[in-house]
N, C-alpha and C positions, 0 to 999 in steps of 0.2 A: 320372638324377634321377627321382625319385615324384613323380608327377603328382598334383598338389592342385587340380586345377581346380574341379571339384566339393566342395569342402572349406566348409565355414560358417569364418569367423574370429571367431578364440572368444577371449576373454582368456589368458592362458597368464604364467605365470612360473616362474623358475628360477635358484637359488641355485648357487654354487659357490664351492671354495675351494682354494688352493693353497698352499705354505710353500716358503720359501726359506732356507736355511740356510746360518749366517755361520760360518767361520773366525773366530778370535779377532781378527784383521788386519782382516777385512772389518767385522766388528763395532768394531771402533776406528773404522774410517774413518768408519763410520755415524755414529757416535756422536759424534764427533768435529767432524763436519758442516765439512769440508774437503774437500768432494767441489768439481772444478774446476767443472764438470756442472749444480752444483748440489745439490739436497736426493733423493735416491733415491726416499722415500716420496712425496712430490710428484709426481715427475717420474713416479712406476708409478700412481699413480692415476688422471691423464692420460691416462695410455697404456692403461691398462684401460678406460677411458671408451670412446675413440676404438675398439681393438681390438673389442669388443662390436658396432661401428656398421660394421664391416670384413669381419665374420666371412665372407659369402660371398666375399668375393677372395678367402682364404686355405683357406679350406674348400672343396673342389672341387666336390661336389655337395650344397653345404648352397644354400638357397634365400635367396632376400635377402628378406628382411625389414625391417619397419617397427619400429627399437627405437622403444616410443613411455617408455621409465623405462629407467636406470640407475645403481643407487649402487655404485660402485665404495671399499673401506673398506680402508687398507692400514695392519697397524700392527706396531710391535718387540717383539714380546715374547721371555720367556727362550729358548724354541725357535729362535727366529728371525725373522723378516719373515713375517707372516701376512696374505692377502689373500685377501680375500670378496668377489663382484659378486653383484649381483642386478639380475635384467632383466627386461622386462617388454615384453609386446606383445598387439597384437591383429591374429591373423594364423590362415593354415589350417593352420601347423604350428605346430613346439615353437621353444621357445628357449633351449634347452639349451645349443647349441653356442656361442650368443652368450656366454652367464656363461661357460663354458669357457675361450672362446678369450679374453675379458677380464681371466681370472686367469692366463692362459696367458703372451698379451702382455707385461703387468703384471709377474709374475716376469722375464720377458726382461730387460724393461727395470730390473730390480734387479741382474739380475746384470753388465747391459752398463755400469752406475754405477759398481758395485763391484770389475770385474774386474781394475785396478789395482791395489786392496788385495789382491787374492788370486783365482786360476784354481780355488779346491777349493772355492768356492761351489755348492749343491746344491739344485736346483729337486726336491725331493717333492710329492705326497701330493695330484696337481691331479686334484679330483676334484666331481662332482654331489653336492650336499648336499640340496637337493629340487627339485621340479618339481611345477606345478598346472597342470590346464586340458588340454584335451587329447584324444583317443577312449583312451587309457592308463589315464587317471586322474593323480591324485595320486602323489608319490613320498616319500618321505622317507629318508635314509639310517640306518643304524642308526647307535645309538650303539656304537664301540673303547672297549674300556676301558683 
């Protein structure tokens, strides 16, 4: 683990986003909202919340931190289940892994909703959208066309 002891805590935040992708079946069920479970999108936002505030149990040598913000935003569009965290702290590292591991989570728990409607559900595209604050700097991903 990198020693931050010496580290000023700085403000820091960091965007992320992930997709999950429905089978036509799993997209019914969604839609349908006959999940026994409950509601998917609900239940992944939660879990993105929570996951974010986790991230060092699950992350071997990420450092724990103080989430002091996190909006966790999960929505259906034509692609599929689309989820974005943003976190936020004030601490001597980043918090990157936090948004990460919150859209990480978050997909999990979409696909553990829906894996009755369908096993060919497809967790892509979990990735760092930006980052501020930091000895790095600023980040921003480009724009795919």
């Amino acid at each position: 683990m990198v020693d931050v002891t010496g580290k000023a805590a700085t403000h820091r935040e960091a965007c992320a986003e992930a997709w999950v992708l429905l089978p036509p079946e799993a997209r019914t069920a969604l839609e349908g909202g006959r999940n026994p479970k409950g509601d998917p999108l609900v239940v992944a936002r939660l879990a993105g919340l929570s996951g974010s505030k986790r991230t060092a149990d699950l992350i071997t040598l990420c450092h724990p931190i103080p989430v002091t913000g996190a909006r966790v935003e999960v929505t259906l569009e034509q692609r599929g289940v689309h989820i974005v965290a943003h976190v936020k702290t004030e601490a001597p590292t980043g918090v990157e892994m936090e948004a990460l591991t919150a859209v990480t989570v978050a997909a999990l728990n979409v696909y553990d909703m829906l894996k009755a409607a369908s096993k060919a559900i497809e967790i892509q595209d979990v990735r760092l959208v930006s980052k501020s604050g930091g000895k790095s700097g600023d980040y921003q991903r480009a724009e795919q066309p």
